[in-house]
N, C-alpha and C positions, 0 to 999 in steps of 0.2 A: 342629807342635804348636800354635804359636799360632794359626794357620788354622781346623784343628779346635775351640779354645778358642772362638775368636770365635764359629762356627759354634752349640757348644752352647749359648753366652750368648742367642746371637737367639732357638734356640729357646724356651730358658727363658722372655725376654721377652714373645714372643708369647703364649705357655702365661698367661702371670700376665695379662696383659691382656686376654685371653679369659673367667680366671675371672673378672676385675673386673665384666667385663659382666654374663654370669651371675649372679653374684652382686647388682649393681643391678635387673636384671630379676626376680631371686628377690625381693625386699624390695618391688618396685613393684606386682610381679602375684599373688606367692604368699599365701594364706590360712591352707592349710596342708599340707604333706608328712608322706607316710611316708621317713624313713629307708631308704637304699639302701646294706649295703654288700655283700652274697652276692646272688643271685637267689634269690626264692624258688621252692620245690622244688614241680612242676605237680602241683597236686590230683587224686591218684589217683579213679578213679571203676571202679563196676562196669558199669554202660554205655558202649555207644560207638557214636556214629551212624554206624561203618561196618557194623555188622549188622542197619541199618532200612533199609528202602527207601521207607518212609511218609513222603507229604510232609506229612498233617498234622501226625505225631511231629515232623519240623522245624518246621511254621510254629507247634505247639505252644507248642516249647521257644521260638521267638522271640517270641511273647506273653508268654509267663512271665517273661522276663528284662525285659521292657521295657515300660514303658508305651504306650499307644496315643498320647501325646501325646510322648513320648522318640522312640515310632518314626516318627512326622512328621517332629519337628522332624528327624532324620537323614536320612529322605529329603529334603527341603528342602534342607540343609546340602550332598547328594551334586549336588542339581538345578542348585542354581546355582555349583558349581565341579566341571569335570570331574576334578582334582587336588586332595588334601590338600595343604596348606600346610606340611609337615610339614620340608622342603626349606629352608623358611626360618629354621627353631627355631633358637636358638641352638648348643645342644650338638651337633646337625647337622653348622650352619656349622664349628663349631670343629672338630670331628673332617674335616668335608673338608679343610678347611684344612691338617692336620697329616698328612693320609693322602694327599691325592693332592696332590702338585705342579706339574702341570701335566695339561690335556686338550686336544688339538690336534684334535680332530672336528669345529671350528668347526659347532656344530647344538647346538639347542635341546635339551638332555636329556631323553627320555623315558623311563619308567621302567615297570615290572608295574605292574599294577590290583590283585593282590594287597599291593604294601607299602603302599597306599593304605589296604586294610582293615585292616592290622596296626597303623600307623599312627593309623590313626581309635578305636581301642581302648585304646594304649600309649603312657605317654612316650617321647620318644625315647630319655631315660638309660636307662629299665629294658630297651627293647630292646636296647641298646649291650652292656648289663649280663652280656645273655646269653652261653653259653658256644655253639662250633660250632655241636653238636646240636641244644643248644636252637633255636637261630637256624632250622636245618635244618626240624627238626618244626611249629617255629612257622609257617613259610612254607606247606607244606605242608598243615598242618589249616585254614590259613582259606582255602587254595585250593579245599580239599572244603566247609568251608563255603559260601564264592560260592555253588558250586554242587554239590550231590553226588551227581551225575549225572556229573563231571568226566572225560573222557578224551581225549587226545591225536586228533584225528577225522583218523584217515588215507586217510578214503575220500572226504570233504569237498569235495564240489563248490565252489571260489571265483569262479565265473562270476558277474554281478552278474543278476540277475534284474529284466527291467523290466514284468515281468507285473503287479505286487505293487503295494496298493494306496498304500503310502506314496512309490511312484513318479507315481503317477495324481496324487495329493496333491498333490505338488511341481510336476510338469508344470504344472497348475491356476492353483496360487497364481502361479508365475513364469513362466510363460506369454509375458507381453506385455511383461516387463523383458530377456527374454533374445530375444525375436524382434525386440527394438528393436537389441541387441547385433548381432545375426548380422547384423539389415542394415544396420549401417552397415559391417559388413565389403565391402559392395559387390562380390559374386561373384557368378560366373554358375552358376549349377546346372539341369542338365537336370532332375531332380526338385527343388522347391525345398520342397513339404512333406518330402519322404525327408532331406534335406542339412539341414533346423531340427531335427528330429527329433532326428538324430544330434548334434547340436549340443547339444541339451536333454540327451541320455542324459549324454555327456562332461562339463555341468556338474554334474548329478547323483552322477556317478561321482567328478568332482574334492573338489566341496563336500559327499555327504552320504557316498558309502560307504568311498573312499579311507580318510579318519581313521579310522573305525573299525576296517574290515582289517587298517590296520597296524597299530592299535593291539592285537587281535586275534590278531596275527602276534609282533609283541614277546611279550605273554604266552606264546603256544607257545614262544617260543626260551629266554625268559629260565626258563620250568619246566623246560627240555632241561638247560641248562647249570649251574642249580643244584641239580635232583635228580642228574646227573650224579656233580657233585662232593662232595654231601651224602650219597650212597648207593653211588657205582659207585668211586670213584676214592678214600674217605676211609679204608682202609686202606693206601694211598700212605708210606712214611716220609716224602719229602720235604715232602707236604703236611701232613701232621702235623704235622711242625717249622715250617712256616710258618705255618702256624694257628694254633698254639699262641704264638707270640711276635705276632701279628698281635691277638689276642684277647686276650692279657696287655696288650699298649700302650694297646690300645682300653680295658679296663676300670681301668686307671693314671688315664687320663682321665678318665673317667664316675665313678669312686670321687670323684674333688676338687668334683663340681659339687655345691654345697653344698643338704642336704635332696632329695639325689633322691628321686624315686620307685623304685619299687619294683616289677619285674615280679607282676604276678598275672593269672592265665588267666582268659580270660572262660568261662563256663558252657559254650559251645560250643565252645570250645579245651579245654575240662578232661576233655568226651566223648570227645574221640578218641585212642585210645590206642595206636593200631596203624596205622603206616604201610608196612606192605610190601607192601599192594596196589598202592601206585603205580608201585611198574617194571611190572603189568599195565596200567594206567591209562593210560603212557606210551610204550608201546610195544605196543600191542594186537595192531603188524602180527604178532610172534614168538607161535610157538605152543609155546615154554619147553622145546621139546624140539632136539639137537643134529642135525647133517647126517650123511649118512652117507659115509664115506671109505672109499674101495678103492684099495688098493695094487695095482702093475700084475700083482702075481702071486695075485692076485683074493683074497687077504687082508682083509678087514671088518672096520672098527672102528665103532663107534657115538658117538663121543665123540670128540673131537680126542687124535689116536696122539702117544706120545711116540716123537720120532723117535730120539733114543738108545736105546730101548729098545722093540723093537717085538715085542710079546709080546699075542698075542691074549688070555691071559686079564685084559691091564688093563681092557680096552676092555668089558668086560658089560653095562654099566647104559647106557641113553641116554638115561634119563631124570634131572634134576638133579636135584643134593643137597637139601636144603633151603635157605633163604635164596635168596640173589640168583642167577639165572641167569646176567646180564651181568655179573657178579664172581667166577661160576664157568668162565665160558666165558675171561676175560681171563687167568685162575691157568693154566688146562690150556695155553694158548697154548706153544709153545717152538720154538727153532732159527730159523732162514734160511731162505728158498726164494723161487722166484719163481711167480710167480700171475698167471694166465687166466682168464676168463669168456669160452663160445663157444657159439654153437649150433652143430646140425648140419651147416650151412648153412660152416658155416668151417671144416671139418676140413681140407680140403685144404692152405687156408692154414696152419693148425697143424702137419702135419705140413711143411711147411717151414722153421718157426717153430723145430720140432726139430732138424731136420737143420742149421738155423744154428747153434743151441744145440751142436750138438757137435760141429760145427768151432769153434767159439768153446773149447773145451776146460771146460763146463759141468761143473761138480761139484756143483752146489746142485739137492736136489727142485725138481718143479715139480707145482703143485695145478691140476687145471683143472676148475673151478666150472661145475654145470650147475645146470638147476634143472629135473629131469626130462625132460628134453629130447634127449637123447645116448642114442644105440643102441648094443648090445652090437657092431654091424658097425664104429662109429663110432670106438667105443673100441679094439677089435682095429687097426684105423689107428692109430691114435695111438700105441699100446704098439709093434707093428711098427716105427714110425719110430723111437721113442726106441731098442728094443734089438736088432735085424735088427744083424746083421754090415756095416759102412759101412769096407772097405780099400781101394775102389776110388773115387781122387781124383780130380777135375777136373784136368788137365793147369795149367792154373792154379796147382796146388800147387805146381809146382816153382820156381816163383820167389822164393814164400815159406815154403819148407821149412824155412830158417834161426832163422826166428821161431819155430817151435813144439819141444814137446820132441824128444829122440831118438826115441822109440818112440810117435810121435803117427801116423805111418803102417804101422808092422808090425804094432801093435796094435789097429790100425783106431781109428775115429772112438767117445771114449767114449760109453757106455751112459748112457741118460738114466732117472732115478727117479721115476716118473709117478705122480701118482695123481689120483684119479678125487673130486671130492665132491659127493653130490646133496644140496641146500639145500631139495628139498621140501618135505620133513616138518619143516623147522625154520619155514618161512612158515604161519604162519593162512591156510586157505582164503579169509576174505573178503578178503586184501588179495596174492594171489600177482599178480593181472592188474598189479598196481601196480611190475613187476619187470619189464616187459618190454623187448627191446633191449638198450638200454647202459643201463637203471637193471639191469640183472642184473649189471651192473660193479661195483655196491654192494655186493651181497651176496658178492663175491669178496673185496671188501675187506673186510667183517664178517668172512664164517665159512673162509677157509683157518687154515690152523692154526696158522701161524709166528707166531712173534714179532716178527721183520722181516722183511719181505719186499717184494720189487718187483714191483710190480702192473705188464701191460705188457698190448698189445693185441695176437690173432694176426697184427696183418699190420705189428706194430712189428720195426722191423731194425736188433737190437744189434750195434754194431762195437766195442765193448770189453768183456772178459773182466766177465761179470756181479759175480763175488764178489769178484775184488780191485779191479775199478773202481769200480764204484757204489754197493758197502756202505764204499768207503774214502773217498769223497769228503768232504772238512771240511768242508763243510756240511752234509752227512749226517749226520756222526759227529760236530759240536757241538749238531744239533738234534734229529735223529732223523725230520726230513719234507723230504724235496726235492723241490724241483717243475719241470715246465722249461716256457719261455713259449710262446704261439703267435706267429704271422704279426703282425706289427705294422701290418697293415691300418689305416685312418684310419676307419674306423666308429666312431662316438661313442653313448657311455652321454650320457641326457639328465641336468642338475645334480639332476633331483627323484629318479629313482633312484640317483645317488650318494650322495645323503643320506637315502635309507629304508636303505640296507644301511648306511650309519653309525648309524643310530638303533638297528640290529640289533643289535649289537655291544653288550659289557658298557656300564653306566650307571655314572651316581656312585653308587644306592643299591645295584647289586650288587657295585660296588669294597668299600663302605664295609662291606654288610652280611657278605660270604661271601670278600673279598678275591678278585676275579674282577678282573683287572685290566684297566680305559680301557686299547682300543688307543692307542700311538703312530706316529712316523713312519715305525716299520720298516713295519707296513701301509699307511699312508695316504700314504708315497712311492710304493706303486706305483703303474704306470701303471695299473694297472685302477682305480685309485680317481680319477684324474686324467682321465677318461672312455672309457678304450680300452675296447672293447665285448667283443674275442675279446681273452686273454689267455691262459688258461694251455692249454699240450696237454698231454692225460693218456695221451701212449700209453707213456709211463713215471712212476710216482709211486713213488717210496723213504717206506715210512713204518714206525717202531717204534711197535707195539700196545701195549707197557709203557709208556710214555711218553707218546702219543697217542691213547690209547681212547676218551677224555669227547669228544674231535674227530671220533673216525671216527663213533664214537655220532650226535653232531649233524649228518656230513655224511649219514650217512643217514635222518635226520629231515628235514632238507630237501627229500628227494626226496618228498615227501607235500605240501610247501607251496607250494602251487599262485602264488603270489603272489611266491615265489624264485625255486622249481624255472623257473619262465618266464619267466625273465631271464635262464638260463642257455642255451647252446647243447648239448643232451645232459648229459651229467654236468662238461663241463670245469670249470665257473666253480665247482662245485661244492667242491670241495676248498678252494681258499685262501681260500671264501667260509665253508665249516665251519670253519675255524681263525679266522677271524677276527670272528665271530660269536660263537665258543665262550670269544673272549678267549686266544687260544691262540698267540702270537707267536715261537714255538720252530719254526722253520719258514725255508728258505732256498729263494729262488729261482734258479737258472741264471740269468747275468747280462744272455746274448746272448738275443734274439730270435729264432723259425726264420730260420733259412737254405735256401735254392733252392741244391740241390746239383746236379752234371749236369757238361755243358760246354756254355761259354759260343754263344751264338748268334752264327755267323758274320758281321762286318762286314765292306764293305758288303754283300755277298752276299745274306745273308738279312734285313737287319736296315738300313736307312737312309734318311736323314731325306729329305723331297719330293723335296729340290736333291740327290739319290745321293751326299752327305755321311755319311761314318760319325757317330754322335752319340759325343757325351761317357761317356754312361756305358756300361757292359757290361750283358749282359743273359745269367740262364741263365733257362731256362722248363724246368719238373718237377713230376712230378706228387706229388712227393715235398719234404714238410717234413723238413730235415735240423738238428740240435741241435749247434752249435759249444760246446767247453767254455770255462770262463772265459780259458784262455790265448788266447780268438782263433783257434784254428788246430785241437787237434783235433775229428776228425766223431766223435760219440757215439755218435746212433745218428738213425736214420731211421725214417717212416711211411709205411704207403702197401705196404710189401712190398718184391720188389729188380726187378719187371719194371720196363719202361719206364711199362706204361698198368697200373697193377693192376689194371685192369677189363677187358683184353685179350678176357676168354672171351664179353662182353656187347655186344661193340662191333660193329655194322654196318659195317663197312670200307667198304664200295661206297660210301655215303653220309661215311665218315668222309674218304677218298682226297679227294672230289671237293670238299670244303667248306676242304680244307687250307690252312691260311695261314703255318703252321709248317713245319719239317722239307721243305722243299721240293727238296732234294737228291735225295730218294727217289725213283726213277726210277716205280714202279708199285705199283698195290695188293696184290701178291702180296708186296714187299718191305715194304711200309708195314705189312701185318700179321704179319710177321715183325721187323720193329723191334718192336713192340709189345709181343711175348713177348720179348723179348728182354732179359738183365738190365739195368739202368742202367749206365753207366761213368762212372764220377765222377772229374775230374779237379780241378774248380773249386766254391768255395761263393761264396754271394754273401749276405752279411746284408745287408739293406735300412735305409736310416736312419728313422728317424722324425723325423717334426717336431716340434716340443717341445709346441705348442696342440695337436697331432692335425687335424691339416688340411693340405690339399693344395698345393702350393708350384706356383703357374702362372708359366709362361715363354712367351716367343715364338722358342724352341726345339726346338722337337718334342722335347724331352725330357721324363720321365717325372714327372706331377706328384705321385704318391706310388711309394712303396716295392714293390707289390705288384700287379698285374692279371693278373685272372683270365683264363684262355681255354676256348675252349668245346669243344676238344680232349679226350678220353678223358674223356668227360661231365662235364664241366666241374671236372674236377681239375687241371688242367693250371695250373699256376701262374708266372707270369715275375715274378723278382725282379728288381731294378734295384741296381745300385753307387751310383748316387745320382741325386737327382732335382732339382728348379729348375733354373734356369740365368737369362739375360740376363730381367728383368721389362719392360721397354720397348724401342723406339725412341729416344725420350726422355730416357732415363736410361742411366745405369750400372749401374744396381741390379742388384746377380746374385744371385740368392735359393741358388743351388749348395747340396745339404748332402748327404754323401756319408757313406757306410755302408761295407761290408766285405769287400775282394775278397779270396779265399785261394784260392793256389794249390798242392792238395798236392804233394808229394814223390812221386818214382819209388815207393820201396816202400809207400807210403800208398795210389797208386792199385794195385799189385798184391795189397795185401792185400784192397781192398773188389771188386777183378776175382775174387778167388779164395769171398769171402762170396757176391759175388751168384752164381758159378758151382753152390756150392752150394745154396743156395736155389731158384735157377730149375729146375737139376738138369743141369745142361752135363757133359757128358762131357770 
């Protein structure tokens, strides 16, 4: 108690010495104030410039309110500071002070270009002043303000263009500052006009358009996350309750600064009086209508099915209610299931993907996401695999018959609950080309229907029971998003894009204004933020849509921002880069790094150093990423399928036989392409270490100086992990750089469980 006691005293103290200043700076600067103690109520208006589209009608009304010598002197004021000052105000300071206790993003705060304008029109107390909504709408009319043309551009080419004449300009003027730079770099260039060139375009890029993009970039995300929260998520209870005690403390504050001001709406804040164009504005790729779902027994719903209750006549309407779409589509959401995106092109592998599914003893739907694409031939596979009579087992079974129920062989293999959903008609024609590949993995995650569910890839290979493993996992079930990592490769993110996806990330003035909370070190411990380049694999992600929708929302808006999205490899980085962008720190990562599963490469035999010395470490090579859970020891699941080469059907053998460097036991190419199809057998993982800077550990060892090398085996999937890497650094020294990783050796019935998976999957008799 006395702890606590002392605690409330500092606050207090700090509180009264805040208003002291306040109060000096009132009596020093002030002339005179309106009284602040409610906000006042925005002047109704019977116009509203969302139903102009006339730019005189705006540059009208921006005459009328303002002098020709007020609208100077404001362009002037904007020209020589890129930022309001507004950061600095005291009530500001005070309220950061008391709201956020610490930001560990070590980076310059950048913020929207919208609180600038709000900012530039308002005291700080009277914005303070305000209640949510207001805050919400407020943001939002002087975004339309800026400019009222305003919409998220998801079709938005971000290439830099150096046709353009403010390029020629630049080129011109620094010309002979920057050809002085290049050469005293003293290189040799076979074009030396091509190589200055390119030199001029890069400072160009660095010094004129970079800042702006990003800054460009911030505004898209910081409107993502707070129309989000202001419009899609603000019938939330628990944000309610946050809000509402967030915005009480806040206006406790702002009530004591003595003579506030007083909110009152400028003329073109007081026009606009309707904001729910903006989930069109912000999401223009949706065409506001729902996907359509087929149940495997060619049932039709038009609208996301309640799976308790699956009654054709709920389903009539496919068009939405009034109000929010994305408010309506999050409500209908319900249940568990597990979720796919596949083209045509992967059927085969899906019906695999089943038939593991029901040796796995699956009870959970499963949705497989197309987006027009999938033939009724396609679908009759797929439905086949799931419900065809499956009693006849892989000999395989008998070893691990004990593990499953009684009646898990005389009742054959259960029946799987399939359905079918085309996302067509839910994409606006201009932006469907924008979904192609693995961004059609986005839309799986937007429009299946569940509530929770596990997103996985066709050729991902689950080794434990979906519904009681993966929906049980404590970091599932305290967050609601689990993610699991990649290959710990030494490939490094450079420090400048670690600090633009920091600058991405909530600010102090969306902490302050909307309570969007400054990541901490739960994000910025990762290694992805510490420069690893590849980080997460998504061929499994666990996420709850009640819980995480304003995230799924944002990581699908990243797929449009050209300036992200190409930082990422496919959609991976994607995910923990929308949660943490979105401010969204509810979220657990799998502790271990992949693992190279297999058996291990024979020494010396296959595998040793110049002098026919076995090396220090082990080594397996696999074309397959395998996911250890946090106890070190079990295999989760795996990528890649269960054959040896999952590209087996594509592979040249003749040329593959003769280039061979691995698997050298194989006596011929008739047997070499019969290992190939042939399931994996997995006896050993190997998690690989990493080094703490992300860099390579040299020795005069022939041992391995990182974690991971690639080989150019079954088109260059073929991946060898290492137990550890460094060893002896000199001659000269002692120095042993050694740093070792994770050898696991499974158990008898470990390996004849995943002998009896891959049996099914490959399809072994």
């Amino acid at each position: 108690m006395a702890h606590k006691h002392s605690l409330l005293s500092k606050k207090r103290l700090r509180l009264l010495i805040w208003l002291g200043i306040l109060w000096i700076l009132y009596i020093l600067t002030t002339s005179y104030s309106i009284p602040l103690l409610q906000p006042a109520p925005l002047i109704p208006s019977t116009q509203s410039i969302y139903f102009t589209h006339d730019e005189n009608f705006i540059k009208a009304q921006q005459d009328d309110e303002l002098t020709q010598e007020q609208i100077d002197k404001k362009k002037h004021k904007h020209s020589k500071t890129a930022k309001c000052n507004f950061t600095d105000d005291a009530t500001f300071s005070m309220l950061k002070s008391t709201f956020i206790s610490r930001d560990e993003r070590n980076i310059t705060d950048q913020h929207s270009t919208i609180y600038d304008e709000i900012f530039d029109n308002h005291k700080t107390e009277a914005i303070f002043g305000l209640s949510f909504k207001e805050r919400c709408d407020l943001y939002f009319k002087n975004l339309f303000i800026k400019d009222h043309n305003w919409k998220f551009e998801a079709n938005r080419n971000w290439d830099i263009n150096y046709e353009t004449e403010d390029f020629k300009n630049f080129k011109e003027t620094k010309h002979a500052k920057f050809k002085e730079e290049f050469d005293r770099k003293d290189e040799d260039h076979e074009d030396y006009s091509k190589a200055l060139e390119e030199f001029i375009k890069k400072k160009y890029e660095s010094i004129v358009k970079k800042p702006v993009i990003e800054q460009e970039v911030i505004d898209y995300v910081s409107a993502i996350r707070i129309f989000n929260k202001c419009y899609i998520t603000n019938e939330n209870k628990t944000q309610i309750n946050q809000m509402s005690k967030f915005i009480y403390n806040q206006h406790q504050i702002v009530e004591s600064v003595p003579n506030a001001h007083q909110y009152r709406p400028t003329r073109h804040e007081a026009l606009i009086n309707d904001l729910d164009h903006f989930e069109h504005r912000l999401y223009p790729w949706l065409s506001f209508d729902y996907p359509i779902y087929e149940h495997w027994t060619g049932k039709t719903f038009h609208r996301p099915p309640n799976l308790k209750r699956l009654a054709p006549a709920q389903q009539n309407n496919h068009k939405r209610t009034t109000g929010s779409f994305l408010k309506s589509f999050e409500k209908l959401s319900n249940g568990k299931g597990i979720v796919l995106s596949i083209p045509e092109a992967h059927v085969d592998s899906t019906m695999r993907l089943i038939h593991l599914l029901r040796a796995l003893n699956n009870q959970l739907p499963i949705q497989i996401i197309y987006h027009d694409n999938l033939s009724n031939k396609a679908k009759q596979k797929l439905v086949t695999a799931a419900r065809e009579e499956y009693i006849v087992l892989p000999q395989s079974f008998k070893r691990v018959a004990k593990y499953f129920p009684k009646d898990y062989e005389t009742n054959g293999l259960p029946k799987q609950d399939i359905w079918f959903v085309n996302v067509n008609n839910a994409i606006h024609d201009h932006y469907k080309e924008k979904f192609q590949r693995w961004a059609n993995k986005l839309l799986a995650v937007m429009f299946n229907s569940f509530e929770e569910f596990m997103l996985i890839d066709d050729d991902t290979v689950l080794l434990q029971h979906p519904e009681r493993y993966f929906f049980n996992l404590p970091g599932y079930k305290s967050s609601g998003a689990y993610f699991y990592k990649d290959r710990n490769d030494v490939t490094r993110r450079s420090e400048d894009e670690l600090n633009f996806f920091k600058r991405l990330t909530p600010n102090i003035v969306d902490s302050l204004m909307f309570n969007i909370p400054i990541i901490t070190n739960h994000s910025l411990s990762l290694e992805a933020f510490k420069g690893l380049y590849y980080f997460q694999e998504a061929g499994v992600v666990m996420l709850n849509r009640k819980v995480h929708f304003h995230s799924i929302l944002m990581i699908l808006q990243l797929n449009f921002l050209g300036p992200i999205a190409g930082k990422s490899y496919g959609e991976k980085e994607l995910f923990w880069l929308g949660f943490t962008i979105n401010g969204d720190e509810s979220f657990e990562f799998n502790k271990n790094f992949v693992a190279s599963v297999g058996e291990p490469t024979p020494q010396p035999n296959e595998r040793a150093r110049p002098d026919g010395t076995p090396h220090n470490s082990q080594e397996i090579c696999s074309a397959h990423p395998g996911h250890i859970a946090n106890d070190n020891h079990t295999l989760v699941w795996m990528n890649s399928g269960f054959r040896v080469c999952h590209y087996a059907d594509e592979i040249d053998f003749e040329e593959e036989f003769k280039k061979r460097h691995k698997y050298k036991s194989i006596p011929n190419q008739s047997a070499f392409q019969a290992f190939y199809h042939s399931p994996l057998r997995i006896s050993h993982a190997i998690i690989p270490p990493l080094d703490p800077g992300i860099k390579d550990r040299l020795n005069i060892e022939d041992e391995p100086t990182s974690g991971w090398m690639m080989d150019d085996h079954c088109r260059n999937y073929l991946w060898c992990g290492y137990s550890s890497i460094g060893g002896k650094v000199s001659d000269d020294s002692d120095e042993d750089n050694t740093l070792k990783g994770t050898l696991i050796e499974f158990d008898q019935w470990e390996r004849d469980l995943f002998t009896y998976y891959g049996d099914v999957w490959v399809g072994e008799e």
